[in-house]
C-alpha positions as CSV (number, residue, x, y, z in Angstrom):
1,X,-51.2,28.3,42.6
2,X,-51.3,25.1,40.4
3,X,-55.0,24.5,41.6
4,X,-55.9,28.5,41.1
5,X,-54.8,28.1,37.0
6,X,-56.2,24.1,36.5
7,X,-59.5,25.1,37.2
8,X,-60.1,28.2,35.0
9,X,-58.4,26.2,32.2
10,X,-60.5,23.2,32.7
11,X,-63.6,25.0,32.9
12,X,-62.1,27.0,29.2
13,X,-61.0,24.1,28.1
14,X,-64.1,21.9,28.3
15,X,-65.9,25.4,26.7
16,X,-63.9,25.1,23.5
17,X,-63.9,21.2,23.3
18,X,-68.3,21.3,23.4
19,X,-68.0,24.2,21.1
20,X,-65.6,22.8,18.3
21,X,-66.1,19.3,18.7
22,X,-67.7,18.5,15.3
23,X,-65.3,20.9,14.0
24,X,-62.3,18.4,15.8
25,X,-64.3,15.0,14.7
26,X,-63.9,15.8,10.7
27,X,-60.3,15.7,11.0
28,X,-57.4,17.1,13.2
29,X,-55.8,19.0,9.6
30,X,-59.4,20.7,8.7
31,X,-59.3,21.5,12.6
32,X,-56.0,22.8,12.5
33,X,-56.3,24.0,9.4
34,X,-59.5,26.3,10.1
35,X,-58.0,27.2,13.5
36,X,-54.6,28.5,11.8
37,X,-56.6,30.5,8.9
38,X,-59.2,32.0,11.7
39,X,-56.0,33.3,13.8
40,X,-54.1,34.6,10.9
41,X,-57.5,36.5,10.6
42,X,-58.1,37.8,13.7
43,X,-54.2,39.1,14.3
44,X,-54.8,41.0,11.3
45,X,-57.9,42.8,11.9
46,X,-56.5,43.2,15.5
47,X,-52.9,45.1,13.8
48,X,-55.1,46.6,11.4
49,X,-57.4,48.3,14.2
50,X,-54.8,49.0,16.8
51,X,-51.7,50.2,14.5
52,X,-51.2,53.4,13.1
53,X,-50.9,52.6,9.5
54,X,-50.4,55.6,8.7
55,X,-47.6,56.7,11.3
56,X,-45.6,53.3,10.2
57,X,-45.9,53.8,6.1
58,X,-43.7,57.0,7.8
59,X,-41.7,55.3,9.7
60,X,-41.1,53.1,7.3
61,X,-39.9,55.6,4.6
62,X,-38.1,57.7,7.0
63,X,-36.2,54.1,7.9
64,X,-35.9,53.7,4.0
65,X,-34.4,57.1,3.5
66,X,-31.9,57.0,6.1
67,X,-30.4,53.5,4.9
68,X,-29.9,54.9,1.6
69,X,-28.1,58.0,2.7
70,X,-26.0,55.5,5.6
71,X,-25.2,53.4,2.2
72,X,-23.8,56.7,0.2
73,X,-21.6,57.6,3.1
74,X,-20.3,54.2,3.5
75,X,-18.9,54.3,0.0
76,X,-17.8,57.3,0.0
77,X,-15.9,56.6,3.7
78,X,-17.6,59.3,5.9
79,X,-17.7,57.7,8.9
80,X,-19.1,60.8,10.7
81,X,-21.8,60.3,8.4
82,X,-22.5,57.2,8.5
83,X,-22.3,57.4,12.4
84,X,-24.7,60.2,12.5
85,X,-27.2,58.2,10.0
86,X,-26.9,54.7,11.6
87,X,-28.2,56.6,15.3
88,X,-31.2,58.0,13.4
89,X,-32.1,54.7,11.8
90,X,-31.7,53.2,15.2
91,X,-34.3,55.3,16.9
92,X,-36.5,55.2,13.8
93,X,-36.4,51.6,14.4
94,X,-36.8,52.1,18.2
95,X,-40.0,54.3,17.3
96,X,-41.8,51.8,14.9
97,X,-41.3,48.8,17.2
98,X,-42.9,51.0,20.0
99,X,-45.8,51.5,17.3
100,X,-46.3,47.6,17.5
101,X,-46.2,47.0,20.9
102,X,-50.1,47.6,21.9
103,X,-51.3,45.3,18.7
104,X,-48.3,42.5,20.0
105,X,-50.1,42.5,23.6
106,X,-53.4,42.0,22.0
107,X,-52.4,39.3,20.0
108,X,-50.8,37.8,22.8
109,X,-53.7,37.5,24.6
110,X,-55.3,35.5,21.9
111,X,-52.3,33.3,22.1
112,X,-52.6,32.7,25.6
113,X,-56.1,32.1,25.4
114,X,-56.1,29.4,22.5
115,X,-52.3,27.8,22.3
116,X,-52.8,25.8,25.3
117,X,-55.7,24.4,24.5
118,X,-54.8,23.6,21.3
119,X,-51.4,21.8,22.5
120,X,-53.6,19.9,24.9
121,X,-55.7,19.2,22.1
122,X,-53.6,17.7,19.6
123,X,-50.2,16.8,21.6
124,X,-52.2,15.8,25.6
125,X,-51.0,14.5,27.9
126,X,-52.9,11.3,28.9
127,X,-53.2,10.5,32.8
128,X,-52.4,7.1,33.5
129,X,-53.2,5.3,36.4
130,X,-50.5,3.0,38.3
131,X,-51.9,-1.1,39.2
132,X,-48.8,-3.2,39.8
133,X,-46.6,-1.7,36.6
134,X,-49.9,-1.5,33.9
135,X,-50.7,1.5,33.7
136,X,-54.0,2.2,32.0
137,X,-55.9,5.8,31.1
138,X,-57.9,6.9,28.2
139,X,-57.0,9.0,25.3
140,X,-59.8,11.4,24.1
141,X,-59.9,13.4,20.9
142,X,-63.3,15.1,19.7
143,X,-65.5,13.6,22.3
144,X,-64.4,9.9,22.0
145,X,-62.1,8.1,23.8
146,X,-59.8,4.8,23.4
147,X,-58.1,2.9,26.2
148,X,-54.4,2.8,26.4
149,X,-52.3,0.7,28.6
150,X,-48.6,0.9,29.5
151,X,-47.0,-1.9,30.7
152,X,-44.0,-1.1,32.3
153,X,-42.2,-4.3,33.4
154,X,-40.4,-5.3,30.6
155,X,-36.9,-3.4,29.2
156,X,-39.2,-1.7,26.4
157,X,-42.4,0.5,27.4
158,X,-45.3,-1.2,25.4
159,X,-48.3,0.6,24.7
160,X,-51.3,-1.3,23.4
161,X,-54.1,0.9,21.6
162,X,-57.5,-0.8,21.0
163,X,-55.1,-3.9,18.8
164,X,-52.0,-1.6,18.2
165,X,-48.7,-2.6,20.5
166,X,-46.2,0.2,19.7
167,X,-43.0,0.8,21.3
168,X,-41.8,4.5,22.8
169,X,-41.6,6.7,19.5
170,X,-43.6,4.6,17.1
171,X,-46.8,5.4,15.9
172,X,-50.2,3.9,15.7
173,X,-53.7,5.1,14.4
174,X,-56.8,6.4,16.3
175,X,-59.8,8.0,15.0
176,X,-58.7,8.5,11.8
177,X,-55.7,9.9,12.3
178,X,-51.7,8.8,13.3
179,X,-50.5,9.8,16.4
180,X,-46.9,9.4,18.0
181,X,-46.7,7.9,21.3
182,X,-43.8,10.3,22.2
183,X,-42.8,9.9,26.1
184,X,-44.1,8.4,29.4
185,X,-43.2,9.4,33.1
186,X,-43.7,11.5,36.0
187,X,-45.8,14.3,35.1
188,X,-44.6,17.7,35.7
189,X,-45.2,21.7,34.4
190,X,-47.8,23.8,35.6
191,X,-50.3,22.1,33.9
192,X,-49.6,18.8,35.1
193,X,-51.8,16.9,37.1
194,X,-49.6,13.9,40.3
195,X,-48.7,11.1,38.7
196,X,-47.9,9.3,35.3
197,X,-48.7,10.4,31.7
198,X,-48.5,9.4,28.2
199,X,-47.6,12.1,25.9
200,X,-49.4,11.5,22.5
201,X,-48.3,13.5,19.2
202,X,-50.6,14.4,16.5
203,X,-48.2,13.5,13.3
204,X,-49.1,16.0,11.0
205,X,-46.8,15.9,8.0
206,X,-44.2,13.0,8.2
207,X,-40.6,13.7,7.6
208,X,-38.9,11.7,5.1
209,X,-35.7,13.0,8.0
210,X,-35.3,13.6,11.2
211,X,-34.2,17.1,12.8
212,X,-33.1,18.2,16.1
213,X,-35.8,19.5,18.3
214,X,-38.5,18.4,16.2
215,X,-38.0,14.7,15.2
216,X,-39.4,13.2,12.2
217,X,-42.9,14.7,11.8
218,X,-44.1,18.1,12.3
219,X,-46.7,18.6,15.9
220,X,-49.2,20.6,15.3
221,X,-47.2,24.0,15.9
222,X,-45.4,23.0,12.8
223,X,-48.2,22.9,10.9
224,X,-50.1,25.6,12.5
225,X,-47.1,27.5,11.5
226,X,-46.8,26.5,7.7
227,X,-50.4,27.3,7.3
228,X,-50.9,30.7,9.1
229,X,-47.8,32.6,7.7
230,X,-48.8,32.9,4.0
231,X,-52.2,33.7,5.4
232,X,-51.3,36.2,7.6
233,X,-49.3,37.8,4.7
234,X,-52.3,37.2,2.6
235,X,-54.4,39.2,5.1
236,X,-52.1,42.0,5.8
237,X,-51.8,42.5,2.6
238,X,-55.3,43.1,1.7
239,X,-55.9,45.4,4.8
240,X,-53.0,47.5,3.8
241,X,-50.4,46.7,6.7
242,X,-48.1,44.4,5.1
């Protein structure tokens, strides 16, 4: 089954690296940046075509009224009230998440086809190949490529790049941008090809701390993140389905 998904998602993958790659060699945050704005776009026009507007401005006030009327029986201690308006907000809200679900699935599609490349894009995983503990591979971004090498037999991994020696979780520079060399080991997923691999983060906006989960720069999803939720708001609102 690993072999049936590599291959369709080499053969996509390679499509969108030809397609956008002088869009990737400007610079990973206009890359990012242009990817996270076109996305926020297109899950717009996708909600605004597939969603009832109409039905969920309804909805909506229906929801509205019924909180306001569960608030008056609540202060004035009706709890058969309250009951009775708390089970109709309920399946109001049961009724507008229904109205989401077919614009949710097409988004998702979009997110299935693009996220994955995109993580592969700006966080890969490098392949590296084992000769008596240096292990060597190439790191590609945009169409060009630098040679990394691991070597693996002292206490403290060491990765050169081009005249950069960094140690696991520093960072170093390549093609115009600074990139975290984040883990190396046995590869594994469903993505994952036998062997060893280098995982390389794009750092995207330092962190002057460090937090659980995410460490002391944002990835790419971070950023992808910070960019496309005002702009999806932005775009919503201008089509009417904020």
């Amino acid at each position: 089954m690993l072999e049936t998904i590599q291959g369709p998602l080499s053969v996509l993958f390679g499509f969108y690296d030809s397609i956008f790659q002088p869009l990737l060699a400007l610079s990973p945050y206009y890359a990012l940046t242009f990817f996270s704005v076109a996305l926020a776009g297109i899950f717009s026009l996708i909600y605004w075509r597939l969603l009832d507007v109409e039905k969920q401005r309804e909805l909506k006030s229906k929801l509205k009224e019924q909180q306001e009327k569960m608030k008056e029986a609540r202060e004035e201690e009706d709890t058969e009230k309250v009951s009775e308006h708390m089970s109709k907000s309920l399946e109001l809200n049961q009724r507008f998440m229904m109205l989401n679900i077919k614009p949710m699935l097409a988004t998702m599609v979009f997110v299935a086809l693009f996220f994955p490349w995109l993580s592969a894009t700006f966080t890969p995983n490098v392949q590296m190949d084992d000769s008596n503990s240096i292990y060597e591979g190439e790191f590609e971004y945009a169409g060009q490529t630098v040679p990394l090498e691991i070597n693996n037999q002292s206490e403290e991994l060491i990765l050169a790049v081009e005249d950069q020696e960094i140690e696991q979780g520093e960072r170093f520079d390549a093609f115009g941008f600074t990139w975290e060399f984040s883990s190396f080991g046995d590869n594994g997923g469903w993505f994952s090809q036998e062997g060893h691999s280098a995982r390389i983060a794009g750092v995207f906006v330092p962190l002057p701390f460090t937090l659980p989960y995410i460490g002391s720069a944002l990835n790419w999803l971070g950023f992808y993140i910070i960019m496309a939720m005002p702009m999806t708001y932005a775009f919503r609102k201008m089509l009417g389905i904020a």
